[in-house]
N, C-alpha and C positions, 0 to 999 in steps of 0.2 A: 702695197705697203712699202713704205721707204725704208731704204735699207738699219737706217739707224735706229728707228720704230721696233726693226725686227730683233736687232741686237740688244735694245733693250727688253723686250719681251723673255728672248733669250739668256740673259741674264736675271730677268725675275724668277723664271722657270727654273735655272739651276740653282738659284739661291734657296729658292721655298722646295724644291726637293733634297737639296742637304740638309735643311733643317728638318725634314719631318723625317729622314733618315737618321740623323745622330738622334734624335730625339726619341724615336722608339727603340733604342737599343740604350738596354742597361747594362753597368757594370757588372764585372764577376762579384758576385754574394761572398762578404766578408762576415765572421763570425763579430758581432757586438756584442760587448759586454754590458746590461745594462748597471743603473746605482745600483742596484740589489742583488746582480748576479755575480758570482764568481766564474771564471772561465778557466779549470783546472786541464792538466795535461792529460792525458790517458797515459794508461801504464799497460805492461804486457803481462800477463797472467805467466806464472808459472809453469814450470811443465805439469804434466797430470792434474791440474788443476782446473774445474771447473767454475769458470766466471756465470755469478748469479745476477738476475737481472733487480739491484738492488730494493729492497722494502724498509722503508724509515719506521722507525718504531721509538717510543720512548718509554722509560718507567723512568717515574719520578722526574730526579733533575738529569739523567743520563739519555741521550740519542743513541741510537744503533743503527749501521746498518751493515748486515751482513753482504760480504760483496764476493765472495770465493770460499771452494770447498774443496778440500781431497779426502778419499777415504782408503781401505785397502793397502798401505803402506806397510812393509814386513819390516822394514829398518829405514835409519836415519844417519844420515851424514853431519857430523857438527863439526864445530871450529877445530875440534880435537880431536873427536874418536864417531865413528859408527857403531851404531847401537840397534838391536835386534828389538823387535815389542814383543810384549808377554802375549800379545792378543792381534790387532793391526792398531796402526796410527793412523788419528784421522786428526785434520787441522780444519780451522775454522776464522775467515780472514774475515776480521773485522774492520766496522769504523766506531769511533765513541769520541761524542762532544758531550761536555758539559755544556748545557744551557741555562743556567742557575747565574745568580750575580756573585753568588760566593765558590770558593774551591770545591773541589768534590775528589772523594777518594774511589778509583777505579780498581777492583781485586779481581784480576782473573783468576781466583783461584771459587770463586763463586759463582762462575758461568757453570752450564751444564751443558751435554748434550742428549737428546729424550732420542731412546730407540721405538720401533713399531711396536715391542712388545710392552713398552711402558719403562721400560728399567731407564735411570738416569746415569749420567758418567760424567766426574767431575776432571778439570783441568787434572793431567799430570806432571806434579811440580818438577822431576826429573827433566823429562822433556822439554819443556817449558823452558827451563835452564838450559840444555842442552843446544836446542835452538835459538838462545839466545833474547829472551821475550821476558817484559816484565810480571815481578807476579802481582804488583801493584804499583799504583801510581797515581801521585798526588795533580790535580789536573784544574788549570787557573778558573774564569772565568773563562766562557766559548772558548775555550779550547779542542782543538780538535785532534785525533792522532789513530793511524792504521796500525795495523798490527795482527798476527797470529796469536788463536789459540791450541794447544796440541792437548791430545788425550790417547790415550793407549785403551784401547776398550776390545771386548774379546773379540772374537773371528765373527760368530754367529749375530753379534750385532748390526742390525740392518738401521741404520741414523736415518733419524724422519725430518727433526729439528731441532736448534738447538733454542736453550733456557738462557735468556740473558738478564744481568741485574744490574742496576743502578742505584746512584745513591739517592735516601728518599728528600724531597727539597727542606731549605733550610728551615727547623724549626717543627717538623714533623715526626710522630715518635713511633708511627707504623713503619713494621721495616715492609722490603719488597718483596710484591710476590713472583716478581719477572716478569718478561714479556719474551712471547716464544715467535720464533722464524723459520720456514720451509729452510731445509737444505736440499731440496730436488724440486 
């Protein structure tokens, strides 16, 4: 074979083996966002907080999703003072969207939380106050917004899940009967 024969042989050979070289190696895997998805940051939990593996739930025109829990707490640190509880504090990190086309009024003061032995406990508004959390909030169309709730509930209470409520959609005159969420 003449020399020139060979060098282009040679040259066919390394061009068709770079190409099926670059060509089976993919890039490193970037996260896409598609139209429909949102691609939010993570955030870091708490101390003593346990991160829940989230469950969407709705009543009426309100979303939930519980996403963090602490229970067991003898006191509290606020903007201003430390505060001992009557019983322990246990908080309950939420999410809540309206999904309705009109406003929706959010009152944490109407969540609950259910123990094993059936007894309910509602938001403690002190608390509530103290760490700084609304006890209600007017909330537009898809809106969406995180946030604590705090309760002071006795020692012996063992919290299974909590009671949550929304408001019922526009033009309905049944109020709600809640929808309930695993806090373990």
């Amino acid at each position: 074979m003449p020399w020139f024969a060979r060098a282009r042989l040679l040259a066919v050979v390394t061009v068709t083996a770079a190409a099926l070289t670059t060509g089976c190696s993919d890039p490193p895997a970037k996260p896409v966002a598609t139209a429909h998805t949102y691609i939010l940051p993570t955030e870091t939990a708490r101390p003593g907080e346990s991160v829940l593996r989230p469950s969407l739930v709705t009543d009426g025109a309100t979303r939930f999703w519980l996403i963090g829990f602490q229970d067991g707490m003898s006191s509290l640190i606020g903007s201003h003072a430390e505060w001992n509880a009557k019983g322990k504090f246990v908080s309950a990190r939420i999410v809540v969207q309206n999904v309705d086309r009109t406003n929706q009024k959010f009152e944490a003061k109407r969540q609950l939380l259910v123990a094993s032995d059936g007894r309910v406990f509602h938001v403690d508004s002190f608390t509530q106050a103290m760490k700084r959390q609304p006890d209600e909030m007017m909330m537009g169309s898809f809106v969406r917004t995180e946030f604590d709730l705090w309760f002071d509930v006795p020692k012996d209470a063992q919290i299974t899940k909590v009671r949550l409520f929304g408001e019922p959609p526009f033009g309905s005159v049944t109020p709600s009967k809640g929808v309930e969420l695993p806090v373990r």
